[in-house]
C-alpha positions as CSV (number, residue, x, y, z in Angstrom):
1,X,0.0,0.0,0.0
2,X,1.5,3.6,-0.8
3,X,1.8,5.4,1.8
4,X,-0.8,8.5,2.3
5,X,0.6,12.2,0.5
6,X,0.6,15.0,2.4
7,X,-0.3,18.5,1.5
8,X,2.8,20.0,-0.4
9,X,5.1,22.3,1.1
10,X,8.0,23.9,0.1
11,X,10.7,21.3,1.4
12,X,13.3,20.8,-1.2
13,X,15.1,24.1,-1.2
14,X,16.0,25.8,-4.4
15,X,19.7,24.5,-4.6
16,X,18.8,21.1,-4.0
17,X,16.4,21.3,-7.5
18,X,18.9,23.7,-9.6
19,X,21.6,20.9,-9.0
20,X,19.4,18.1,-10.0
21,X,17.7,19.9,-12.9
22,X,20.7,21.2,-14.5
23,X,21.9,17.2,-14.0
24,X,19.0,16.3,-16.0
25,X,18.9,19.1,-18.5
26,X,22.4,19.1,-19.4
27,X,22.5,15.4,-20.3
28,X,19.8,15.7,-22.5
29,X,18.2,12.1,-21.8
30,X,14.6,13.2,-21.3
31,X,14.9,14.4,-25.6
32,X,16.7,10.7,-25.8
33,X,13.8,8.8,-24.2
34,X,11.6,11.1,-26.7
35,X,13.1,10.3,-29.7
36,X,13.4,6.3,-29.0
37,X,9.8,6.1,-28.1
38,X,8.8,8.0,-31.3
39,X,11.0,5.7,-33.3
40,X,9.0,2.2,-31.4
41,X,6.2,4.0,-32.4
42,X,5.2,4.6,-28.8
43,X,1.8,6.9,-28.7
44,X,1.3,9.2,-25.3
45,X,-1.6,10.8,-26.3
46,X,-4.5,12.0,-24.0
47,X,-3.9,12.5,-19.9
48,X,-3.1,9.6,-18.1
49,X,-3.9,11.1,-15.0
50,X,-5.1,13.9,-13.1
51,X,-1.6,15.8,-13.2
52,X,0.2,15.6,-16.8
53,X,3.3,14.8,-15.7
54,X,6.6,15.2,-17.6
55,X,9.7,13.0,-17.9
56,X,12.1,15.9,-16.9
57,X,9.9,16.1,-13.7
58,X,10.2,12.5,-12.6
59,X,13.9,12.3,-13.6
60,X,14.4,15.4,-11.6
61,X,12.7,14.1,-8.5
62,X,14.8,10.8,-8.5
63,X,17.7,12.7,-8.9
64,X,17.3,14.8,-6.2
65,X,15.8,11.5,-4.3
66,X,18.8,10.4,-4.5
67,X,21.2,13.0,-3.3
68,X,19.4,13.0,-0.2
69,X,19.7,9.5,0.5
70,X,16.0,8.8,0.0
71,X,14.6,5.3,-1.2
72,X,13.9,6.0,-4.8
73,X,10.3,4.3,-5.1
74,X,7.7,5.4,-7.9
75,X,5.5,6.4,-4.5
76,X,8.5,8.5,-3.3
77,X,9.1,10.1,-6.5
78,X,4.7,11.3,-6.7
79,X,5.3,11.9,-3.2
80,X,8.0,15.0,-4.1
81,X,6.5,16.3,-7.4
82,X,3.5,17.1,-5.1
83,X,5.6,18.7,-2.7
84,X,7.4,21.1,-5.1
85,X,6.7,25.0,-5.2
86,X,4.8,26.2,-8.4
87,X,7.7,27.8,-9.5
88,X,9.8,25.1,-9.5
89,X,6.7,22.2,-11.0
90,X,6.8,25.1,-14.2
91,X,10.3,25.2,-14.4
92,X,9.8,21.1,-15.2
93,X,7.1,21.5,-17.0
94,X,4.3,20.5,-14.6
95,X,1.4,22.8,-13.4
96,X,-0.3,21.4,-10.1
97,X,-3.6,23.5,-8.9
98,X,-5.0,23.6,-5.4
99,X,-7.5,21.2,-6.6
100,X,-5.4,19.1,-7.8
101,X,-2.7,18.8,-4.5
102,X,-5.9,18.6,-2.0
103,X,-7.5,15.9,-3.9
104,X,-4.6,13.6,-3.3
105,X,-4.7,13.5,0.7
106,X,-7.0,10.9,1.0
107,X,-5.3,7.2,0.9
108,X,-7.8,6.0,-1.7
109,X,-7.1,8.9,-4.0
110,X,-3.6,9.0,-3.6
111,X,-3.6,5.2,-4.3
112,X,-5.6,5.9,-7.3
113,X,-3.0,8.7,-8.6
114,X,0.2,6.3,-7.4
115,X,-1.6,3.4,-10.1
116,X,-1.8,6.5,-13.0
117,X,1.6,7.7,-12.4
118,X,3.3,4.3,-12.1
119,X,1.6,3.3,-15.4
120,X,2.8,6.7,-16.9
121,X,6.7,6.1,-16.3
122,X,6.6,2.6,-16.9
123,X,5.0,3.5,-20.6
124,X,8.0,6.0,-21.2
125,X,11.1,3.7,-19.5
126,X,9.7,0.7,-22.2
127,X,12.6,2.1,-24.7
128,X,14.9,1.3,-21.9
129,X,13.8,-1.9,-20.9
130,X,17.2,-4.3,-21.4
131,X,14.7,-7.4,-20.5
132,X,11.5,-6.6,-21.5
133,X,10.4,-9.8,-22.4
134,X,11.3,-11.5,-19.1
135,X,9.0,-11.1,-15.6
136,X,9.5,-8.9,-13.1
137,X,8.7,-11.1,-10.1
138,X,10.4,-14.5,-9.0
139,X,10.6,-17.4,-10.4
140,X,12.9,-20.6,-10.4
141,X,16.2,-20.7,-12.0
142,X,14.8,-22.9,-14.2
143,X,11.7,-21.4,-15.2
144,X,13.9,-18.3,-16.0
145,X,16.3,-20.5,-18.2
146,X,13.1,-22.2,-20.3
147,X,12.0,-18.7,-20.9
148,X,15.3,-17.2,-22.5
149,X,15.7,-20.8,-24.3
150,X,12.1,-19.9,-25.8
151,X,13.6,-16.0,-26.6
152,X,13.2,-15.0,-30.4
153,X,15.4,-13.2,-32.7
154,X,13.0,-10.4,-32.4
155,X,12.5,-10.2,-28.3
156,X,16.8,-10.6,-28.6
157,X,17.3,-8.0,-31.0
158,X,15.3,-5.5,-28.9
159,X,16.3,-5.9,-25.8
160,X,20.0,-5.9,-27.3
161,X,19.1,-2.8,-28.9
162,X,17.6,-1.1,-25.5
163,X,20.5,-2.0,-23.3
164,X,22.4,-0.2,-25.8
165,X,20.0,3.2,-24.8
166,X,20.5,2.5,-20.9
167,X,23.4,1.9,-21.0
168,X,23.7,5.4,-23.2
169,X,21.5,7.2,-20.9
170,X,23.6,6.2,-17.8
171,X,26.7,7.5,-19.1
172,X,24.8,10.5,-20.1
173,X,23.8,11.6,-16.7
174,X,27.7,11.0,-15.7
175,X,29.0,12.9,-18.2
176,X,26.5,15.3,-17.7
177,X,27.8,15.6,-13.7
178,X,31.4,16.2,-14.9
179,X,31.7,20.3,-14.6
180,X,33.6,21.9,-17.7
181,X,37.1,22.5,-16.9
182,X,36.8,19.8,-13.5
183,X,39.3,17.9,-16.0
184,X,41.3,20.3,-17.2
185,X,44.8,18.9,-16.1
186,X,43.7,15.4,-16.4
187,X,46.2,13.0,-19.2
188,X,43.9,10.4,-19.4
189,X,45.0,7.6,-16.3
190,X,42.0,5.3,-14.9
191,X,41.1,3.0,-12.4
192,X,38.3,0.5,-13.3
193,X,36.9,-2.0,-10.9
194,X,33.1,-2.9,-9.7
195,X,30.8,-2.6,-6.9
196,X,27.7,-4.5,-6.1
197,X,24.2,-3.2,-5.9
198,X,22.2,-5.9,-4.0
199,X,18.5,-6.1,-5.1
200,X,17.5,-8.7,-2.8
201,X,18.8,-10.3,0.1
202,X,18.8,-14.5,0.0
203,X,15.7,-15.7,1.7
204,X,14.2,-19.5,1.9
205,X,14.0,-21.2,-1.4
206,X,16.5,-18.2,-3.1
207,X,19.3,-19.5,-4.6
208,X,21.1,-20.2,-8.2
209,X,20.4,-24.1,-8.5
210,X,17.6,-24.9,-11.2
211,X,15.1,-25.6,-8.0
212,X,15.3,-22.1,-6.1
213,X,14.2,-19.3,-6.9
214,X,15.9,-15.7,-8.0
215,X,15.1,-12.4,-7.6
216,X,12.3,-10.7,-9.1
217,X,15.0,-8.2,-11.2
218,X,15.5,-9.9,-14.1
219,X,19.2,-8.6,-14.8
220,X,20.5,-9.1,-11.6
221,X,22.4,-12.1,-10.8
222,X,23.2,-14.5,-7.7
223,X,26.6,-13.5,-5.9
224,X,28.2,-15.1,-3.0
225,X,31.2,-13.2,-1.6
226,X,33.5,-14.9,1.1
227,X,35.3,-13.5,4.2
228,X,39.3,-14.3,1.7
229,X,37.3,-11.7,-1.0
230,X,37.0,-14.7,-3.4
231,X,33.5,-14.2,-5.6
232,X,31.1,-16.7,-6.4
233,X,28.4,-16.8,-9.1
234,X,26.5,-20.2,-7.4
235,X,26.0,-21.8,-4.7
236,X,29.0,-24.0,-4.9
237,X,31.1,-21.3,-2.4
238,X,28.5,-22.5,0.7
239,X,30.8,-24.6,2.8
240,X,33.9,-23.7,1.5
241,X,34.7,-20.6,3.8
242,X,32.9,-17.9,5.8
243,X,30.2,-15.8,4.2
244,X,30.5,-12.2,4.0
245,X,27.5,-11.0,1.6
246,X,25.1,-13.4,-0.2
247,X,22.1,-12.4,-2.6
248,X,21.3,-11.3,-6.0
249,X,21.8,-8.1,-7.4
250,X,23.4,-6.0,-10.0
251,X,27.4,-5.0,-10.6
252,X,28.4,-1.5,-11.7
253,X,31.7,-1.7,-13.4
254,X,33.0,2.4,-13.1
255,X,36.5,3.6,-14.7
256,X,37.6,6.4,-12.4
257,X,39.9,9.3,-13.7
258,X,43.1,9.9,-11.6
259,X,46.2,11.5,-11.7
260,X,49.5,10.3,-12.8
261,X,51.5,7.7,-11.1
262,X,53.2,9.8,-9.1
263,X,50.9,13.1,-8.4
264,X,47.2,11.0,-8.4
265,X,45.7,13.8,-6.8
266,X,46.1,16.5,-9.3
267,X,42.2,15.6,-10.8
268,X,39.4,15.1,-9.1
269,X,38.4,11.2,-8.6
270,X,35.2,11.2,-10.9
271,X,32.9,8.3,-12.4
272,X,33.3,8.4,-15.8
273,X,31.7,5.8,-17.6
274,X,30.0,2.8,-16.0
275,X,28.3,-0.3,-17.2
276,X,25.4,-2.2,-15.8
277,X,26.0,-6.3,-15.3
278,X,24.9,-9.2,-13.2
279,X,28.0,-9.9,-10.4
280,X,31.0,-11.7,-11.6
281,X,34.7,-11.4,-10.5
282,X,35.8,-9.1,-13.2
283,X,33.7,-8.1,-16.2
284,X,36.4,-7.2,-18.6
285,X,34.0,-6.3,-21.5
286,X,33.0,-3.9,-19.1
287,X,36.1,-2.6,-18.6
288,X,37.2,-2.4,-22.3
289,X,33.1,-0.9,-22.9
290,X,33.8,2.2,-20.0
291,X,37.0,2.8,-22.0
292,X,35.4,3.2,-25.1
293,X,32.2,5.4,-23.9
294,X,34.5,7.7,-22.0
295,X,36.8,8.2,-25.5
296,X,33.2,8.4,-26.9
297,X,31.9,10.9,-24.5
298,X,35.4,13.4,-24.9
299,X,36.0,12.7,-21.3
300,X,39.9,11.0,-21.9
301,X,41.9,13.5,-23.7
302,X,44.2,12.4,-26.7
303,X,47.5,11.4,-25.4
304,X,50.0,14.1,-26.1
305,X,53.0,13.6,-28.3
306,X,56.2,11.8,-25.8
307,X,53.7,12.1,-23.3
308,X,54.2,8.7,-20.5
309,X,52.0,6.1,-21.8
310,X,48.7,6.0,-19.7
311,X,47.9,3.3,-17.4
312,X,44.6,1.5,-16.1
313,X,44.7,0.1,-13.0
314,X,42.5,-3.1,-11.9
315,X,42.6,-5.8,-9.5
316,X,43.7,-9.3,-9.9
317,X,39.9,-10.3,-10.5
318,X,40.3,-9.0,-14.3
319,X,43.6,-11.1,-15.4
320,X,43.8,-13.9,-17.3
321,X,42.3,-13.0,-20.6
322,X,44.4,-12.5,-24.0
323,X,41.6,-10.7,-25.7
324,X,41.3,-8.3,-22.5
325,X,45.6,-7.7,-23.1
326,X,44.8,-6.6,-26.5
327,X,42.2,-4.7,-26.0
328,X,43.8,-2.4,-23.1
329,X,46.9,-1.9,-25.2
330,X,44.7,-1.0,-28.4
331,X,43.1,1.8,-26.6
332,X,46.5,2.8,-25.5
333,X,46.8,2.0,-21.8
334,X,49.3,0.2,-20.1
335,X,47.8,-2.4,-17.1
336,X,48.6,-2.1,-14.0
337,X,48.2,-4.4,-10.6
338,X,49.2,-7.0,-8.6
339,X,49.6,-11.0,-8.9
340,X,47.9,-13.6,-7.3
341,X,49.8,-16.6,-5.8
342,X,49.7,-19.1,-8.2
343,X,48.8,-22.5,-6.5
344,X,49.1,-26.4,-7.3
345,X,46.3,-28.4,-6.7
346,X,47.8,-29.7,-3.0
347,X,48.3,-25.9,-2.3
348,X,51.9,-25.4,-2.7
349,X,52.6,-22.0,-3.9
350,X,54.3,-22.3,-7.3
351,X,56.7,-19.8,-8.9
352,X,55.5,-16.3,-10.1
353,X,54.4,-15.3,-14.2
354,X,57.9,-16.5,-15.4
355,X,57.8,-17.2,-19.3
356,X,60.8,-17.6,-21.7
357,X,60.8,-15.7,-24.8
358,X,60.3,-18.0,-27.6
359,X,61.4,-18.3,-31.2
360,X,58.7,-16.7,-33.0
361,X,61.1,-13.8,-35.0
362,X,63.2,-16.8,-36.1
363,X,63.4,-16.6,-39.5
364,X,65.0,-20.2,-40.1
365,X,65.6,-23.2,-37.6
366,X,69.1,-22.1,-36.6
367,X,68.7,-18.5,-36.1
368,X,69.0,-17.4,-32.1
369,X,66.5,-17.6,-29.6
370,X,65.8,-13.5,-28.6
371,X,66.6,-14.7,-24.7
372,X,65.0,-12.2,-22.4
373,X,62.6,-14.1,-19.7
374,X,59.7,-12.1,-18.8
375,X,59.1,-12.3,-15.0
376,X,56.3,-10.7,-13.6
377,X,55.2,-8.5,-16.2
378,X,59.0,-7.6,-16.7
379,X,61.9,-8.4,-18.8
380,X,65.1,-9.6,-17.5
381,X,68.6,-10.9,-18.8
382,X,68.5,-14.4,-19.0
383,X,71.4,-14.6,-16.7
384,X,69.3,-13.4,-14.0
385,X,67.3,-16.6,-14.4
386,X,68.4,-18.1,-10.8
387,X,67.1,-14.7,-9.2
388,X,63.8,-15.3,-11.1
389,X,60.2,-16.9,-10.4
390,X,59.3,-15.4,-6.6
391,X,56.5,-14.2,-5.9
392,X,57.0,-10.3,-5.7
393,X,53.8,-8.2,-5.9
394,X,53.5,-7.9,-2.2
395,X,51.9,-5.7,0.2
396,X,54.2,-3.4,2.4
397,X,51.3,-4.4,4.9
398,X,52.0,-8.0,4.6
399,X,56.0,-7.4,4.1
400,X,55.8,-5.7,7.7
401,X,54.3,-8.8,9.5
402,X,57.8,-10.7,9.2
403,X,60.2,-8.7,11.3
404,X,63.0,-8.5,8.2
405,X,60.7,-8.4,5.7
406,X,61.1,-5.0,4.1
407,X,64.8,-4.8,4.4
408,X,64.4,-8.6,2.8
409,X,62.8,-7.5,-0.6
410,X,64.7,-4.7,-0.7
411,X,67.5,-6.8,-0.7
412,X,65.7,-9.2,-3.5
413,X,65.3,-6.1,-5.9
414,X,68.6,-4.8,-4.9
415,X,69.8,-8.2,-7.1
416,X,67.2,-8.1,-9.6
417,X,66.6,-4.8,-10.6
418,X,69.9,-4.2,-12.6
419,X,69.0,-6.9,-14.7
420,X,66.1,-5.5,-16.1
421,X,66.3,-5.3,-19.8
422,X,66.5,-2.0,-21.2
423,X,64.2,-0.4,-23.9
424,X,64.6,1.1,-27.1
425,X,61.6,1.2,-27.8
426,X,58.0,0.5,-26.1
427,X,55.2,-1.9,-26.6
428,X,54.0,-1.3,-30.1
429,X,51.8,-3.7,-33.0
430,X,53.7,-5.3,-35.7
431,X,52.3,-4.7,-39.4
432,X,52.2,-8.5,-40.1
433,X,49.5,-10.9,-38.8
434,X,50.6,-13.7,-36.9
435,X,49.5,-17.4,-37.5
436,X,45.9,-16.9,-35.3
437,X,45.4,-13.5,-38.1
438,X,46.4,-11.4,-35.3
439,X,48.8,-8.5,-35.0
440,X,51.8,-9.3,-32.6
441,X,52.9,-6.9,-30.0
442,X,56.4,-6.4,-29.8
443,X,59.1,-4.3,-27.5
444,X,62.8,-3.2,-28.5
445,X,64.9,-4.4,-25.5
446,X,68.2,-3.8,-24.8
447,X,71.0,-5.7,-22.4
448,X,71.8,-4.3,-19.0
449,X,75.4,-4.5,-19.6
450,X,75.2,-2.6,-22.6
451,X,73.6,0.2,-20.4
452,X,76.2,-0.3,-17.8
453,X,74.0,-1.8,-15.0
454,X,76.1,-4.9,-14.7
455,X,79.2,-6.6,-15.9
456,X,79.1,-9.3,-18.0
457,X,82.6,-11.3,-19.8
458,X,80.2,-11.3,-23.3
459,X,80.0,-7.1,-23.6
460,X,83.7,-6.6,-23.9
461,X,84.7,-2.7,-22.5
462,X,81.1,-1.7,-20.9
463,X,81.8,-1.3,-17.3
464,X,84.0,-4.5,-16.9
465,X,86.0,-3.4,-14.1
466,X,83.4,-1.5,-12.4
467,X,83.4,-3.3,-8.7
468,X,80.6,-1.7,-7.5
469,X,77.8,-3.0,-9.9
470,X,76.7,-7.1,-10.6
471,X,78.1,-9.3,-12.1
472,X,76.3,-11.6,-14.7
473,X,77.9,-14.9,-15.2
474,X,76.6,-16.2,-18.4
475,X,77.2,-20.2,-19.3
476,X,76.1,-20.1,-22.8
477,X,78.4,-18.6,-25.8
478,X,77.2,-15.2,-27.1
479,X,75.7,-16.2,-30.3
480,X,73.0,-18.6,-28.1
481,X,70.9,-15.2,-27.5
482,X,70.1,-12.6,-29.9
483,X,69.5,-10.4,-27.1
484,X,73.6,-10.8,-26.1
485,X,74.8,-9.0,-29.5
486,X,73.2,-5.7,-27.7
487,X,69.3,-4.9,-28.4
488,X,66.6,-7.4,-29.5
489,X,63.2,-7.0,-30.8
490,X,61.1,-9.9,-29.1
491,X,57.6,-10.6,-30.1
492,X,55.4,-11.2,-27.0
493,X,53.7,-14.9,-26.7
494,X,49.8,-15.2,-25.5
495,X,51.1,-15.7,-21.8
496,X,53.3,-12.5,-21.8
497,X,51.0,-10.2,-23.4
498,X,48.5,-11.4,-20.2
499,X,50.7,-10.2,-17.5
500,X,52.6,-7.6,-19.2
501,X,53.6,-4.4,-17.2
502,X,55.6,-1.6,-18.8
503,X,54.7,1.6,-17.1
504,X,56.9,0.3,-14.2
505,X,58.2,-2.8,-12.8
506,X,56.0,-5.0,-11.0
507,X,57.4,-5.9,-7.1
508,X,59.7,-2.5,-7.5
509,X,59.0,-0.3,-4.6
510,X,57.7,2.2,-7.5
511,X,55.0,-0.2,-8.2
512,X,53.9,-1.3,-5.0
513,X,53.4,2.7,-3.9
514,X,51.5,3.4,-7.2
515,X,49.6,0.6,-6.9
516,X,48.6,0.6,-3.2
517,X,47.6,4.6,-3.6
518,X,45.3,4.0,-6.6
519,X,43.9,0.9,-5.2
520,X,43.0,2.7,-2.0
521,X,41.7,5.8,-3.4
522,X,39.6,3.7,-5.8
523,X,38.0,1.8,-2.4
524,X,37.1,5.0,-1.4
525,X,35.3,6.3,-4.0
526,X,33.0,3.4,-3.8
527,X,32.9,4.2,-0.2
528,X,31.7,7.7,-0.8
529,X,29.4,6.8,-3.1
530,X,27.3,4.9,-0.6
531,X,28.0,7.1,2.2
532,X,25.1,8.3,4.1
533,X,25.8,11.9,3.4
534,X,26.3,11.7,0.3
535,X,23.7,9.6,-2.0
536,X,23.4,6.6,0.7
537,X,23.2,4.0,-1.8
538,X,23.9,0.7,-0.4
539,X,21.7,-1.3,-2.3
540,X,18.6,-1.0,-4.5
541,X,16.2,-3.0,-2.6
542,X,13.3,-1.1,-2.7
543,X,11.1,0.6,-5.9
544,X,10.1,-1.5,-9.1
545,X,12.2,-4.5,-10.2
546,X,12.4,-3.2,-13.6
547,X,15.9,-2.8,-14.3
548,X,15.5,1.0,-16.4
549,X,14.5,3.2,-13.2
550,X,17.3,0.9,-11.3
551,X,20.0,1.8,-13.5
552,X,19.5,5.2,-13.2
553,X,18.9,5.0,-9.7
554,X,22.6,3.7,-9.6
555,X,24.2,6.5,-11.7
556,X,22.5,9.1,-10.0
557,X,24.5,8.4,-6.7
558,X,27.5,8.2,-9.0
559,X,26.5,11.8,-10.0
560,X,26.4,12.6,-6.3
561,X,29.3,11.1,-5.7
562,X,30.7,13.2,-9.1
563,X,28.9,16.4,-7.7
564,X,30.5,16.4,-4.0
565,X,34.2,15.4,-5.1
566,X,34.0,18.7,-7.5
567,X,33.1,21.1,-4.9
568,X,35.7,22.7,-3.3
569,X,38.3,20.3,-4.6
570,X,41.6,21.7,-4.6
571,X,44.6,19.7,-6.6
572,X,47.0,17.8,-4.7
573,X,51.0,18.0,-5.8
574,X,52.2,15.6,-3.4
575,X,54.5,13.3,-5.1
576,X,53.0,9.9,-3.3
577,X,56.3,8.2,-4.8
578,X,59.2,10.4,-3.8
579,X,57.5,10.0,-0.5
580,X,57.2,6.9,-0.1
581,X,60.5,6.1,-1.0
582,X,61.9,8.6,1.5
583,X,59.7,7.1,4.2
584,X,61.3,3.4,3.2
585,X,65.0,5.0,3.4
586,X,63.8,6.2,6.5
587,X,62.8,2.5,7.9
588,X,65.3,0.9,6.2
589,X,67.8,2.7,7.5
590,X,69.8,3.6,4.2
591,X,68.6,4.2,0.7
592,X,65.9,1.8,-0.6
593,X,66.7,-0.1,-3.8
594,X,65.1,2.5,-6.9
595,X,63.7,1.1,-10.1
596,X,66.8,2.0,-12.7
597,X,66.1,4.1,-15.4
598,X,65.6,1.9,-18.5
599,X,66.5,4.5,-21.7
């Protein structure tokens, strides 16, 4: 039953509605919505109600719902258009008389207008509808599986082509959030990684096996997420550790703006693209589709000429996938994260992403192999092979537990760093197609002896008598490795290109600041999102199961969240990197191991 509507009075003050409306009027999605429902062939003619309302009016209410931190429901949303000033209901395009406002105090009446109005938005939000062809209510996994099995060309082609507008009219309202000039000194570096939205909580008989039932939104999707972080899509996680969340709901994968690797506070941390997807441990369509509508959108400037390549950082949830690899360095971004611990199947932890470089530039059967081994994401002389195949994306948190733990990988990269292979050039697509049609990636290296990072007996004059720096002791004669003779082009296999790093070396103190910073700034603007004082968004339990007025439900408090970081932001020069390192030398005693330079 909705509840009973007051008399209107003038309780959403004036700033409150210019924000919201400006929102709404800026991303131009009520003229979208117009234009799709004339193109259906969607008629809205006569009055559907007592009030002829107007989509900019409803879209306005939720928006301003929402940056309150109140429950958007269709009830809620009647519930404010009645208690807008006159001024503000023509400013929308709504006229409300006395009449009209009195006649809605009663519960029957009220009811009666609630039924119109909920009628009225559903018509319009049709366009929008990614499953219209599936129930809003709940039903059994398998009922819901017999139904999409029974899903024609027709029913899949439209609801293809209206998660297409959602998905456009989402972005719209973030894009619309983003002030002019709030990006001004912004090169293009993001952060992309997902939140869940839950739609429903797991009661009796809910579940994801064929028996039980789901929840009655038909794009949200089971989730099970344990105590270790580990993400589930089933039920088969019950049992195997502690619980933390359970239920079904929806995934919002956002790419965040940031600052550069050193200096991430020079922009303001803004959502600027997102996409809409039932829970998984890493969408990384998503990813590459947030990319793409923020390019789409003019939100990521062009990189400028010898500018530093840009980089996208993500969790260890989105590794694994070639296609994902290509994509990323396609669009010009460089990856950036951490490893997991790579386990057998008794639990022993195995070596770390250690992969030869292979044969593949060999133009005959007895030509050299190129001979860097790519550890980690990095190259490194093959006479550094023995230092190789640790684990060394590690958290200064965890590092600190052991009592010599810091001043132990420091001591690691102090003998593995000089090794790192040099470049000449960086990660850029050959012209040919490989075997599999594809282009290959490829990377000029050069030899850290040749550079004078270390002494080898096969680079005759370069730094040989230099004391102070490594020493590599090859066992192989100097035509074995392409790579020897000085420089070598090497043509990255499926498994490098996956775990490839070449903004900066992966377990190098450089890293592990970077990364740490972004990954924690990135936690908290998901935390700001759903804090209370700012959209209060925890979950989307309440309102219509229908996933349209959902969706924009969820990038609404992303505009909030937009909206708040912008005001009063002020940049921030603090280089997180030089400081971190001078904290280390200050813990360590003496100067921590540096990342060389590489050119």
């Amino acid at each position: 039953m909705a509840p009973i509507c007051t008399i209107p009075r003038p309780s959403w003050s004036d700033a409150i509605f210019d924000e919201a409306r400006k929102i709404i009027k800026r991303s131009n999605v009520v003229v979208m919505i117009a234009e799709w429902m004339h193109y259906d062939g969607i008629r809205t003619g006569g009055r559907s109600s007592k009030s002829a309302f107007t989509l900019e009016a409803v879209l306005t209410m939720t928006a301003m719902l929402v940056s309150c931190g109140c429950p958007v429901t269709y009830a809620a949303i009647l519930r404010g258009l009645y208690e807008l000033t006159d001024t503000q209901l023509r400013r929308v395009g709504m006229v409300l008389t006395v009449d009209e406002r009195a006649a809605v105090v009663e519960q029957k009446a009220f009811q009666r207008e609630y039924s119109r109005f909920w009628m009225w938005c559903e018509l319009r939000l049709r366009v929008i509808d990614p499953s219209p062809h599936l129930e809003a209510r709940r039903v059994t996994n398998h009922a819901r599986a017999e139904r999409i099995a029974r899903t024609t060309a027709a029913e899949a082609a439209r609801a293809a082509r209206n998660a297409e507008r959602l998905h456009k009219v989402c972005n719209a309202l973030l894009w619309a959030s983003i002030a002019p000039g709030a990006l001004d000194d912004y090169a293009g570096h993001l952060v992309a990684d997902g939140s869940i939205f839950p739609v429903s909580q797991l009661e009796a008989g809910m579940g994801s096996k064929p028996g039980k039932k789901r929840a009655a939104a038909p794009g949200a999707g089971f989730y099970l997420r344990q105590r270790s972080h580990e993400l589930h899509t089933n039920d088969t996680g019950i049992g195997q550790g502690t619980i933390g969340k359970i239920g079904h709901g929806f995934e919002a994968t956002v790419a965040t703006s940031m600052g550069s690797l050193a200096q991430p506070g020079l922009v303001p941390r803004l959502a600027l693209a997102m996409a809409l997807h039932a829970p998984t441990a890493g969408s990384t369509s998503s990813v590459l589709r947030c990319i793409d509508t923020a390019q789409e959108n003019g939100l990521i400037p062009p990189r400028r000429r010898r500018a530093a390549p840009r980089t996208l950082t993500v969790d260890m949830g989105y590794l694994g996938s070639t296609d994902f690899a290509r994509g990323i360095l396609e669009r010009g971004y460089h990856l950036l994260h951490a490893y997991p611990n790579r386990r057998t199947t008794r639990g022993a932890v195995r070596g770390a992403y250690t992969f030869a470089s292979t044969d593949t530039d060999r133009r005959s059967v007895d030509a050299p192999n190129p001979g860097p081994i790519m550890d980690s994401g990095e190259f490194y002389c093959p006479a550094a092979a023995h230092l190789l195949g640790e684990h060394v994306t590690k958290r200064r948190r965890d590092l600190a537990t052991s009592s010599d733990g810091i001043a132990q990988h420091d001591r690691r990269l102090a003998e593995r760093l000089p090794f790192v292979m040099g470049r000449t050039t960086g990660l850029y697509q050959g012209t040919k197609p490989d075997s599999s049609g594809r282009r290959p990636w490829k990377i000029g290296l050069q030899c850290p002896a040749a550079q004078g990072r270390v002494r080898c007996p096969l680079m005759d004059g370069v730094a040989a008598r230099d004391t102070t720096i490594p020493e590599a002791r090859p066992t192989w004669a100097r035509e074995q490795y392409r790579c020897c003779s000085g420089q070598v082009v090497v043509t990255l296999t499926e498994q490098q290109l996956k775990t490839v790093q070449a903004a900066l070396t992966p377990g190098s103190w450089e890293h592990t600041l970077a990364l740490e910073n972004r990954r924690a700034l990135t936690e908290s603007k998901f935390a700001h999102t759903k804090n209370r004082s700012v959209s209060g968004m925890t979950s989307v339990n309440h309102g219509p199961r229908r996933e349209p007025l959902m969706a924009i439900t969820i990038a609404l408090a992303l505009v909030a969240s937009n909206v708040s970081m912008q005001k009063g932001f002020i940049p921030d020069a603090t280089n997180v990197l030089r400081n971190g390192m001078k904290y280390l030398d200050r813990d360590l005693g003496h100067r921590a191991t540096r990342r060389p330079p590489l050119t």
